[in-house]
C-alpha positions in Angstrom: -0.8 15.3 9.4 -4.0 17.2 9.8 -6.8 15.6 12.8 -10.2 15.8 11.6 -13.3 15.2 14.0 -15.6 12.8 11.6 -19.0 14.2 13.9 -17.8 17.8 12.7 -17.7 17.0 9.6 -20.9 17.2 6.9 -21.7 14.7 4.6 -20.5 16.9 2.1 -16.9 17.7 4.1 -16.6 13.7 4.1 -16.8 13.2 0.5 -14.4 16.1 -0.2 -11.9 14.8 2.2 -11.8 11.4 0.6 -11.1 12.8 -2.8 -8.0 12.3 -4.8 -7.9 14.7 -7.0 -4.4 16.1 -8.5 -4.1 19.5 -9.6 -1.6 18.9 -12.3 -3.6 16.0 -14.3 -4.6 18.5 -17.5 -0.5 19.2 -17.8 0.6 15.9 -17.5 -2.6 14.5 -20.1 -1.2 17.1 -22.5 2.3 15.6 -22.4 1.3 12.1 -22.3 -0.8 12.8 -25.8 1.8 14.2 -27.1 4.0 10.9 -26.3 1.0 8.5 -27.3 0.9 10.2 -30.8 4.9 10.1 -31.2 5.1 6.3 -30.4 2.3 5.9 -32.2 4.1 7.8 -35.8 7.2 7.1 -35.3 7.2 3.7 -33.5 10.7 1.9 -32.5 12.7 5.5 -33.4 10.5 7.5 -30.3 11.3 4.7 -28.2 14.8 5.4 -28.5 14.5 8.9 -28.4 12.8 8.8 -25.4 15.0 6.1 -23.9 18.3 9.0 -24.4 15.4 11.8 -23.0 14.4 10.6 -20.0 16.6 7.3 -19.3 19.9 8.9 -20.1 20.6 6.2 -21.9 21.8 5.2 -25.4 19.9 2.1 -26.6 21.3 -0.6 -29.5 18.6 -1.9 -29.2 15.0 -2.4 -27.5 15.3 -5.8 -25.5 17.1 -8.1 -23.8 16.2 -12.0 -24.7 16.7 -15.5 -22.7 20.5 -15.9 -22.7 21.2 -12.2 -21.2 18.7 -12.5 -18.8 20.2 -16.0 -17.7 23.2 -14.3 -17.1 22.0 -10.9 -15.5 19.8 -13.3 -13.1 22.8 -15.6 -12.3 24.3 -12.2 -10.3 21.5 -12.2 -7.9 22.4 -12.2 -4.2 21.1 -16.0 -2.3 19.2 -14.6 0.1 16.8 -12.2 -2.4 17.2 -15.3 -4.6 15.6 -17.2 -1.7 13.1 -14.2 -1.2 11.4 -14.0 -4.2 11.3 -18.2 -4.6 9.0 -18.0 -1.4 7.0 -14.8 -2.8 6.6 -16.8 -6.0 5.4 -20.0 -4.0 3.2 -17.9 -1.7 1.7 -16.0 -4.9 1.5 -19.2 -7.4 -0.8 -21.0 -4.4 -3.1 -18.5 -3.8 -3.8 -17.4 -7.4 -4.0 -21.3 -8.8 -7.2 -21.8 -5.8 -8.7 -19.1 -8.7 -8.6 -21.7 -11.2 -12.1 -23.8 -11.7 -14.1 -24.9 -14.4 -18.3 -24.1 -14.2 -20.7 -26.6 -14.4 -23.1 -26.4 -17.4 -26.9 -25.2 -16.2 -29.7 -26.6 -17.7 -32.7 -23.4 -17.2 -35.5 -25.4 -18.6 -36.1 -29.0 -20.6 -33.4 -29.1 -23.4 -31.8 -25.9 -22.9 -28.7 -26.4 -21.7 -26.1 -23.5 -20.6 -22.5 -22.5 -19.3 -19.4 -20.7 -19.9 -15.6 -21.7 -20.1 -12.6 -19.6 -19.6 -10.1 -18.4 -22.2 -7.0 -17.0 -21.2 -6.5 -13.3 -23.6 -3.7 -14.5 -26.1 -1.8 -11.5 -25.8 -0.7 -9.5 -22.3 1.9 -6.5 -21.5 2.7 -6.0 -18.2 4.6 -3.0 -17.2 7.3 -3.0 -14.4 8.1 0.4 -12.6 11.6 0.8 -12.5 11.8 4.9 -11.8 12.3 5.7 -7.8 11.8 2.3 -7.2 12.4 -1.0 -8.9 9.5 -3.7 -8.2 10.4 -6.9 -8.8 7.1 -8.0 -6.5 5.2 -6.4 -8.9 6.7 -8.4 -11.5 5.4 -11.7 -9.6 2.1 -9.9 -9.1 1.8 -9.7 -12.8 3.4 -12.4 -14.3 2.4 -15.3 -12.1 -1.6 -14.9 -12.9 -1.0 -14.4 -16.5 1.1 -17.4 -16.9 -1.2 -19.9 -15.0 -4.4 -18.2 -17.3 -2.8 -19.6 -19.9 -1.6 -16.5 -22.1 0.0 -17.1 -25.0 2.1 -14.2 -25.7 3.5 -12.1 -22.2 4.8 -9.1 -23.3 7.0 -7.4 -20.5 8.2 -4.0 -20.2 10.2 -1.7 -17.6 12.5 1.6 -18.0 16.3 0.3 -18.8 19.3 1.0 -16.1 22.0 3.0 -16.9 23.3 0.2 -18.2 20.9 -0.2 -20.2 19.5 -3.6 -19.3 17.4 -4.8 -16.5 18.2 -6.0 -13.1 19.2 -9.1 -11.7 16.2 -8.8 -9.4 13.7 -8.4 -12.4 16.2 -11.1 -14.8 15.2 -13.7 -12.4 11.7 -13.2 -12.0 11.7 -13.7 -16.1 13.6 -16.8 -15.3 11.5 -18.1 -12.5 8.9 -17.4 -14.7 9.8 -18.4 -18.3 9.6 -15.3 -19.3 12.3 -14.9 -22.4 11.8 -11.5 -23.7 11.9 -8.1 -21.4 11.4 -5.0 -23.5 13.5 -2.1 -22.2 10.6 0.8 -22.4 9.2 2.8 -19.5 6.9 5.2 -18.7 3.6 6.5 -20.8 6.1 5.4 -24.0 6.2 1.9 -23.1 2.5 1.9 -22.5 1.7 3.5 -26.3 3.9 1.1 -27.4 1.8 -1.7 -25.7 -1.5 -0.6 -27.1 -0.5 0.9 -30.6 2.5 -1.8 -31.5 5.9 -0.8 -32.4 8.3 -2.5 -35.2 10.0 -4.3 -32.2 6.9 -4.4 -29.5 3.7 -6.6 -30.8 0.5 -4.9 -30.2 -1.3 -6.1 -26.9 -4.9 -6.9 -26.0 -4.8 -6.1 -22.3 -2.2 -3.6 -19.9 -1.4 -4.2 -16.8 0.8 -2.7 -13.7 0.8 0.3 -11.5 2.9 3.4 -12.6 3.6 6.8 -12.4 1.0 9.8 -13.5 2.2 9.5 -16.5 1.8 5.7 -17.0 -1.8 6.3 -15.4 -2.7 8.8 -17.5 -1.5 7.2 -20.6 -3.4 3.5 -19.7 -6.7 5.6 -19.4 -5.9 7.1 -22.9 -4.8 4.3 -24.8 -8.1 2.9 -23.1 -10.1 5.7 -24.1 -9.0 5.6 -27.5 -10.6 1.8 -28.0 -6.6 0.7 -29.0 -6.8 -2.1 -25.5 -7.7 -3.0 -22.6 -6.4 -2.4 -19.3 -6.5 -3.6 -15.5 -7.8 -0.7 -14.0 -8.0 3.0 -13.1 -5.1 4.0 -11.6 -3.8 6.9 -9.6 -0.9 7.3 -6.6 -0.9 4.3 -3.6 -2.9 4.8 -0.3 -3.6 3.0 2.7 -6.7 3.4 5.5 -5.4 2.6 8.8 -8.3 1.9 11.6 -6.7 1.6 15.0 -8.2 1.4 18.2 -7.2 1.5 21.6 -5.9 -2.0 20.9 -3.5 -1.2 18.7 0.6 -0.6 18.9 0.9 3.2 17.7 4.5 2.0 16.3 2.8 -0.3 14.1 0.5 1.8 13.0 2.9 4.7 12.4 5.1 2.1 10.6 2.1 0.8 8.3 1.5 4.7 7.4 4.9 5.3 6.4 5.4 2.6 4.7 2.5 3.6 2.6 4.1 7.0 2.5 7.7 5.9 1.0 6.1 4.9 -2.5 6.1 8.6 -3.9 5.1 11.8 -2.5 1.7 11.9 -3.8 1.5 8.7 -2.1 -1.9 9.0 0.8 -1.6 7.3 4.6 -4.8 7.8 6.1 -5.5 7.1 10.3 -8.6 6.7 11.7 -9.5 5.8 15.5 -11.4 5.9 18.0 -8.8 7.2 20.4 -7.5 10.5 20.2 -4.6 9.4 22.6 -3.7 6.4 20.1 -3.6 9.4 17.1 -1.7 11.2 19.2 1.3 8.9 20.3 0.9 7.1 16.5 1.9 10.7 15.4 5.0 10.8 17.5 6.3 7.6 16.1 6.0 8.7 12.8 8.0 11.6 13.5 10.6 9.2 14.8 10.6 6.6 12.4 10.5 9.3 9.5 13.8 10.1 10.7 15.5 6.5 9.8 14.1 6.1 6.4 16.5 6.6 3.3 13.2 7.9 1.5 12.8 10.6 4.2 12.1 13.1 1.9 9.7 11.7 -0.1 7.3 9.8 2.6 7.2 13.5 4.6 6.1 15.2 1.6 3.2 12.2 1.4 2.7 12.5 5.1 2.0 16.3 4.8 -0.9 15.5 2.1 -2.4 12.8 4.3 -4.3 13.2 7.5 -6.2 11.5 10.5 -9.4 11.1 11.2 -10.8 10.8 14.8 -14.5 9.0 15.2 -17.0 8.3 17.6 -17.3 4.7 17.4 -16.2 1.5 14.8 -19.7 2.3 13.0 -18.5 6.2 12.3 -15.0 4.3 10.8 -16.2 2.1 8.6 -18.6 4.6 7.0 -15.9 6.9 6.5 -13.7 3.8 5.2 -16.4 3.0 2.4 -16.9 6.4 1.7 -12.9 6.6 1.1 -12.5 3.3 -0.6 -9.0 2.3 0.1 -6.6 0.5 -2.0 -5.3 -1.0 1.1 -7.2 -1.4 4.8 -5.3 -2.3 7.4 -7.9 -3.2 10.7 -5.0 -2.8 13.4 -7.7 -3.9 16.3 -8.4 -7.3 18.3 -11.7 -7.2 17.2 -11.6 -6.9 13.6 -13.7 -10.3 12.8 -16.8 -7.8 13.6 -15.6 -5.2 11.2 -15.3 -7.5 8.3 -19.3 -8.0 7.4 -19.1 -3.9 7.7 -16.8 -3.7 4.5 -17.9 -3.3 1.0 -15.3 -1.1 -0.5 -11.2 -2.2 -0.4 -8.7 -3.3 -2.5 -6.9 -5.4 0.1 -7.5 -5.9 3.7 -5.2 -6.6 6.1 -6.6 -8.1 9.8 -4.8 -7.8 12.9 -1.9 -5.9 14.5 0.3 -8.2 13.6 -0.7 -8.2 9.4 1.0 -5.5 7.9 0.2 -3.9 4.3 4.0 -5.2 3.3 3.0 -8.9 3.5 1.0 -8.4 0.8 2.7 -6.4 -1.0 5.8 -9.0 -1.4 5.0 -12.7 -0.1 1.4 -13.6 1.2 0.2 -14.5 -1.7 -2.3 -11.9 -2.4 -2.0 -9.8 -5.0 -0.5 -6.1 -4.7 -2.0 -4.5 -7.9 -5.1 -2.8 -6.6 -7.8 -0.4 -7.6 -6.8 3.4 -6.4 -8.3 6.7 -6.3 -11.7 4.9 -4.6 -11.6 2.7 -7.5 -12.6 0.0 -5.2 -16.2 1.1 -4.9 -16.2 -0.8 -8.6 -13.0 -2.5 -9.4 -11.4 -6.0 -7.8 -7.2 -5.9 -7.6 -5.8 -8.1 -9.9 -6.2 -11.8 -10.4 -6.7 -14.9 -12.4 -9.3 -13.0 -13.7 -8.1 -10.1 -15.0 -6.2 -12.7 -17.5 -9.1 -14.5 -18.6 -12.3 -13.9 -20.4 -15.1 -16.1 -20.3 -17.7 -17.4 -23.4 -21.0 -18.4 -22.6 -22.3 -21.5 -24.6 -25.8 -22.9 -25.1 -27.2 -25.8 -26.7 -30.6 -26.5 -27.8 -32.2 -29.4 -28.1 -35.4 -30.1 -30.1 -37.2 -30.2 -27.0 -35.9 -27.6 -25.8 -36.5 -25.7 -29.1 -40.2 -26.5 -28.6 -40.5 -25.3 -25.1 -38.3 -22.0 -25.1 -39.4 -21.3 -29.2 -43.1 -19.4 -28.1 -41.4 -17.1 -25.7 -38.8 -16.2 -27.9 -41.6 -15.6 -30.3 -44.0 -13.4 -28.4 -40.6 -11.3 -26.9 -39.2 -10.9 -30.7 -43.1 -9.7 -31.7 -43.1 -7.2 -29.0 -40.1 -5.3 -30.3 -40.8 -5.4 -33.5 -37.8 -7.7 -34.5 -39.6 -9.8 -37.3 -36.0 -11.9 -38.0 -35.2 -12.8 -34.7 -38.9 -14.3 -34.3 -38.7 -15.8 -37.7 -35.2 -17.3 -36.6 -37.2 -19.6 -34.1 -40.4 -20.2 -36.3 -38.8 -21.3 -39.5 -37.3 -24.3 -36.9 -40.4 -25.1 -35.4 -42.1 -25.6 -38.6 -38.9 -27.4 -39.9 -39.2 -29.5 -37.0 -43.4 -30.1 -37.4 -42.7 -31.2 -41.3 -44.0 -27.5 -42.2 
């Protein structure tokens, strides 16, 4: 990992640095176009085409239904068994405190105001299932969309070589009610979800995180006006501020555990103590060493870097100018840095509050703006799953005292109809 100095750096240098920009998107957009307008010809026969191409496996057919996935799930070890029922506590409470009705406001005599929820009727959420298989992500998803309300959950992840799903993803769909998983993956499954297939129904919204690929094909299918989806997207990152407070093998374990999602993945240190960058940097080193994903968090580790700054003010500057998916504050003080945040996906207070918590079982949710998407976008939540309608009603007092603005605002912009639309009442309502 490179050690920058932040007071050497320019404005300029800062905003640079706090890029993510990959040098490969124009190549992988090209191939992703090219699988968009396949799936979106050919339909069910690409999917199976691309299932033999890049799954290596031979398909009968697209999905697995309730009584397979009763019997995949009833294979799943007790103790992940008991795992994923706290997660799916932990992550049911916190999402259902999102749930709340708003009261009606009335903004002058007899106009009366408000909006109401309604859940989108039809959802797909994609589970990863390349490198790694994320059944968390699956709660993350699936647990929001179901207490929304949605009607229709359509789910999709890359088969096995079996090709099914795990027992790990079989009984989230169980836990969950979930009676349908649709064995598609990458920017394929994610056409398939916007464009509809003879087997996959059309969806309204995408969610879940993904490869480039399933990035870049989310932003197309978005692009394209064909749905909706959660958010820009790009590789995972964390933003690690540690002081002289702070255990450098914690730290070096919350980098690295960053670092073990992909090797595009970005672990980011910043401190106020060169000494705590220093021995953090050993650890890594050391811990690197024990992780079957060696490979893959080094090559991450060599694309992130540190950052060394003056003072807490300096590091939460840079950490708004980077925007981080996750912050982790790993300092005893960090109830003064929180009023200095405005830009993070998730935070994550303390030494003892690692990014992992949240990514499994605390009951926040994992899916999180990237690629200083934060700066605009909130991680997922109840919200993401719902849309809400405003409502008014008028009353003929109310008519009477809001009808001579209306008037004089319609006048002024030379929209005859929509002033007419509140005369013709008034006179109506004056025996004219």
């Amino acid at each position: 990992m490179k050690i920058y100095s932040y007071t050497d750096l320019s404005k300029q240098n800062i905003e640079d640095l706090c890029l993510r920009q990959l040098s490969d998107d124009d190549a992988i957009a090209d191939r992703v176009k090219n699988i968009i307008s396949r799936v979106k010809a050919e339909g069910d026969k690409a999917l199976f085409s691309y299932a033999r191409d890049f799954d290596k496996v031979e398909l009968k057919q697209l999905y697995i239904e309730k009584q397979e996935i009763e019997e995949i799930a009833s294979t799943i070890p007790e103790d992940a068994k008991s795992a994923i029922d706290t997660a799916c506590a932990n992550i049911r409470k916190f999402h259902a405190a999102q749930l709340y009705k708003e009261d009606a406001v009335e903004t002058m005599p007899g106009v009366s105001c408000w909006r109401e929820a309604r859940a989108i009727e039809r959802v797909g959420l994609y589970i990863p299932g390349g490198t790694a298989v994320l059944p968390s992500t699956f709660l993350m998803l699936a647990i929001p969309a179901v207490l929304a309300g949605c009607k229709e959950i359509v789910v999709c992840s890359p088969p096995q070589k079996d090709g099914k799903t795990n027992c790990y993803l079989a009984y989230c769909a169980l836990l969950l009610g979930i009676e349908k998983i649709y064995m598609a993956g990458g920017a394929q499954a994610i056409a398939a979800m916007a464009f509809g297939t003879e087997t996959l129904p059309k969806v309204y919204k995408i969610f879940g995180p993904g490869n480039r690929y399933v990035t870049q094909a989310k932003q197309l299918v978005l692009a394209s006006g064909m749905t909706a989806i959660d958010m820009p997207a790009g590789p995972s990152e964390v933003l690690v501020f540690a002081d002289e407070t702070a255990n450098p093998a914690f730290v070096a374990s919350d980098l690295l555990a960053q670092a073990e999602h992909g090797a595009d993945s970005q672990a980011i240190l910043v401190s106020t103590s060169s000494e705590l960058i220093k021995e953090t940097l050993e650890q890594v080193e050391i811990q690197l060493k024990a992780l079957p994903r060696e490979a893959i968090a080094a090559q991450a580790i060599e694309n992130s870097y540190a950052v060394l700054v003056e003072n807490t003010q300096q590091a939460m500057d840079f950490s708004n100018t980077y925007a981080p998916e996750h912050l982790i504050l790993a300092t005893d003080t960090f109830s003064e840095l929180i009023p200095m945040i405005s830009n993070a996906g998730s935070v994550f207070l303390g030494n003892l509050s690692p990014e992992s918590a949240g990514d499994y079982a605390s009951g926040t949710n994992h899916t999180l703006p990237t690629s200083g998407f934060a700066k605009a976008y909130s991680g997922v939540s109840i919200d993401s799953f719902i849309k809400k309608i405003t409502f008014q009603h008028i009353s003929p007092e109310g008519l009477t005292a809001i009808g001579p603005t209306v008037e004089i605002l319609a006048e002024a912009e030379g929209l005859q109809a929509h002033k007419n639309a509140i005369t013709i009442r008034l006179k109506s309502r004056n025996g004219y």
